[in-house]
Z-matrix of the N, CA and C atoms (Angstrom, degrees):
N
C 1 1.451
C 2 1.527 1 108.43
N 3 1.649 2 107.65 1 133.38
C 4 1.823 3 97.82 2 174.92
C 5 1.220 4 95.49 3 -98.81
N 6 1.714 5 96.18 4 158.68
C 7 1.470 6 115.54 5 162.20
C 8 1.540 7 101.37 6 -134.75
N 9 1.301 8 88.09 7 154.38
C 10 1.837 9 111.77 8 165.18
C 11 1.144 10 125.41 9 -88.42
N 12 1.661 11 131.84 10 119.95
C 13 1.392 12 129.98 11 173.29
C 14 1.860 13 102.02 12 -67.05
N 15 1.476 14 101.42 13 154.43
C 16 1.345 15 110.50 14 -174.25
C 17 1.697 16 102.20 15 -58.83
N 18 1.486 17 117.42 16 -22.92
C 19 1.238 18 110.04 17 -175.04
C 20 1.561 19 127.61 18 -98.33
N 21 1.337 20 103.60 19 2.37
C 22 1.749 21 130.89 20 138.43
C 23 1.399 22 94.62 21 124.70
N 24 1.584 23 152.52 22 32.09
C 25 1.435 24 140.17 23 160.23
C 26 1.508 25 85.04 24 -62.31
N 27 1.156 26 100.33 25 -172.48
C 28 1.932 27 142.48 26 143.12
C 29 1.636 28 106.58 27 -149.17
N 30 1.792 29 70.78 28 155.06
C 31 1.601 30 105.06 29 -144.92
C 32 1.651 31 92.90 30 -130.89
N 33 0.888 32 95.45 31 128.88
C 34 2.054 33 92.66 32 168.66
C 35 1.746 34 117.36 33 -113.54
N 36 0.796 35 95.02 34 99.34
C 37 1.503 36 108.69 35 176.95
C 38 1.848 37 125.64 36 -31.57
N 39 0.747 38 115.25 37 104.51
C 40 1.762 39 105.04 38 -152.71
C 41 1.505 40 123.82 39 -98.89
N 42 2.015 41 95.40 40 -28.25
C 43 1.732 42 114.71 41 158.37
C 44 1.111 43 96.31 42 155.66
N 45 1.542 44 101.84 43 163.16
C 46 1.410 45 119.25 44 -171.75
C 47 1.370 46 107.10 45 -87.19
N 48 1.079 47 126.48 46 161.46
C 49 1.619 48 142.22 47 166.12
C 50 1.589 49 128.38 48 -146.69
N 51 0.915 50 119.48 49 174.59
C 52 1.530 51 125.76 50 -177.40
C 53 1.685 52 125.91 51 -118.97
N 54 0.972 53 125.67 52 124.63
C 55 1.258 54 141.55 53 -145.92
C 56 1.635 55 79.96 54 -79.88
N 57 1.556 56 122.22 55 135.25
C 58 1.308 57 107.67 56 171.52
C 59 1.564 58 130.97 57 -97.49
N 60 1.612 59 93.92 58 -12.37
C 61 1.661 60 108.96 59 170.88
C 62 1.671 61 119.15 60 -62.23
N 63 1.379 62 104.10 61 -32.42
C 64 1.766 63 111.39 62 179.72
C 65 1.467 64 115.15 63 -144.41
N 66 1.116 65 113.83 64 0.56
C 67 1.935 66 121.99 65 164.61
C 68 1.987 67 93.38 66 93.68
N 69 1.546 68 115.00 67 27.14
C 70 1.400 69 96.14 68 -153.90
C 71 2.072 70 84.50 69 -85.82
N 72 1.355 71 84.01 70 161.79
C 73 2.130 72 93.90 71 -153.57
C 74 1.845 73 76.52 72 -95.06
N 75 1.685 74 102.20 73 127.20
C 76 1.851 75 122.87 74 -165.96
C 77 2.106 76 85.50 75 -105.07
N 78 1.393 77 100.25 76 167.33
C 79 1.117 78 95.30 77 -177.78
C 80 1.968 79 66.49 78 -139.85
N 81 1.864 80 105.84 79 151.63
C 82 1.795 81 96.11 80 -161.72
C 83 1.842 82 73.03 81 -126.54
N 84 1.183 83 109.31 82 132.52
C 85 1.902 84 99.10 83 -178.92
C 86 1.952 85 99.83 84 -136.88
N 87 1.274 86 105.52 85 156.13
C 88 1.715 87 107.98 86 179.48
C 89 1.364 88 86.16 87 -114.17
N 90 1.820 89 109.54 88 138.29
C 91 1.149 90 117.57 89 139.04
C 92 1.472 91 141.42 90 -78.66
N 93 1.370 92 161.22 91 175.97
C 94 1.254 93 145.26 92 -156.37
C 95 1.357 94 92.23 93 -98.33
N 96 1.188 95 151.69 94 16.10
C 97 1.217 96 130.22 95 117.90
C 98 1.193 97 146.29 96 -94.78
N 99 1.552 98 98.90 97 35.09
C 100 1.801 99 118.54 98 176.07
C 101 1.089 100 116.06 99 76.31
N 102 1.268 101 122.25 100 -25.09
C 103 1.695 102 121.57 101 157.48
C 104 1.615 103 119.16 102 -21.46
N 105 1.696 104 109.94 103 122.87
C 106 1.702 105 95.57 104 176.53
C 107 1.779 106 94.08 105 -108.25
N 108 1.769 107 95.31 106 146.61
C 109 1.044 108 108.19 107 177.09
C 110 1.649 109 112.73 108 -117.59
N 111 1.106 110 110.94 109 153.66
C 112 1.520 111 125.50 110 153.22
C 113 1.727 112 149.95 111 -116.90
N 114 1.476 113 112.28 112 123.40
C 115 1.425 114 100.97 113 -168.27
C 116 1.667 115 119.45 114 -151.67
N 117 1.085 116 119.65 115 121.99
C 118 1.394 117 121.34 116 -179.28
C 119 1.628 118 105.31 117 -12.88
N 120 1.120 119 118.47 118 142.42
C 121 1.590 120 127.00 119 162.57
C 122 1.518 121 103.09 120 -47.93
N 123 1.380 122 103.01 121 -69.79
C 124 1.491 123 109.21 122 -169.91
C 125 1.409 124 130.65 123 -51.91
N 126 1.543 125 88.55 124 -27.24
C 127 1.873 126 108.38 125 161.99
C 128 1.702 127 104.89 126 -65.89
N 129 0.740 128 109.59 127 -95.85
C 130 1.509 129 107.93 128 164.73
C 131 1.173 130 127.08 129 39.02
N 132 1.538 131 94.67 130 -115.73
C 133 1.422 132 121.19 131 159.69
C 134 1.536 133 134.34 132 -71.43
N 135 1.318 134 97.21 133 28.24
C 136 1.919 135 89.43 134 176.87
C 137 1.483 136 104.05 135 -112.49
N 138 1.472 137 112.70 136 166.78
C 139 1.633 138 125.06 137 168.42
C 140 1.347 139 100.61 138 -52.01
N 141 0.883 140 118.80 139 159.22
C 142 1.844 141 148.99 140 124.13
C 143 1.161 142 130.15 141 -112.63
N 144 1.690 143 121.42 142 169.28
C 145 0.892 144 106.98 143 172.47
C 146 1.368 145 122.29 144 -120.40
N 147 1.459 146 129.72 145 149.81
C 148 1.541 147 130.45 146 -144.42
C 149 1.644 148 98.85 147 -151.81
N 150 1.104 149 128.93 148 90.44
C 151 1.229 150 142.12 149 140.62
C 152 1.711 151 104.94 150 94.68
N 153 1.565 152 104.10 151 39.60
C 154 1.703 153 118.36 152 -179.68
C 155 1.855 154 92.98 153 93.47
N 156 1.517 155 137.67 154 6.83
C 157 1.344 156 123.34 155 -153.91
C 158 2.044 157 95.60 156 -126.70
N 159 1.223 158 104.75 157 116.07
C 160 1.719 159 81.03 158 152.64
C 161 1.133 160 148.39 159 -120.89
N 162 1.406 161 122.49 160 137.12
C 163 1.537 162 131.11 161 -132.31
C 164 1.662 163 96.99 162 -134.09
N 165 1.116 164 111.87 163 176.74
C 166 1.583 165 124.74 164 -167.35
C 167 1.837 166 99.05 165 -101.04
N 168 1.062 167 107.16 166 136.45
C 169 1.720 168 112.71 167 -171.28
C 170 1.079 169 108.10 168 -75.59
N 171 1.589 170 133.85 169 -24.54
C 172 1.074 171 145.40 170 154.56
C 173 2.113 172 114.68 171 -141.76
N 174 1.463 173 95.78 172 130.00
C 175 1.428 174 130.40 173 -174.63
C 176 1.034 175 122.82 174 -68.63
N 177 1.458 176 128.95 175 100.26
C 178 1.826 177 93.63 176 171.31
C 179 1.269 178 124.58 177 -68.18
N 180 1.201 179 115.68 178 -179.25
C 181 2.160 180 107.18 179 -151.31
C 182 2.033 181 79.12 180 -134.81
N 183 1.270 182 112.18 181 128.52
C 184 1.644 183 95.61 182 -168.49
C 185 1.892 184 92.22 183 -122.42
C-alpha cells in the first residue's frame, strides 16, 4: 500500500516488524528511490501538527 508523507513523497509500506531491543512494533517502508526506511508504528501513523492543522504524517494514497 502507498502512502504520502505530509511533505508530498510516497512511500509504500512493505511490512511491519518488531524492534528487537524492546518489542517496539517498526513499520519497514521504500521510498521511490528504493531507499529502505524505518519507523516506530506510532511514529507513523499519528497526527502532527502543520501550519495550525492536524494531519496524518503519512497518508494513505487510494
Amino acid at each position: 500500500m502507498q502512502y504520502r508523507h505530509y511533505k508530498g513523497g510516497l512511500y509504500e509500506l512493505v511490512c511491519e516488524a518488531t524492534l528487537e531491543a524492546d518489542l517496539t512494533p517498526m513499520i519497514i517502508y521504500r521510498a521511490h528511490d528504493g531507499s529502505i526506511w524505518a519507523r516506530p508504528k506510532a511514529v507513523f501513523f499519528e497526527l502532527i501538527e502543520v501550519e495550525g492543522l492536524m494531519v496524518p504524517r503519512f497518508a494513505p494514497v487510494s
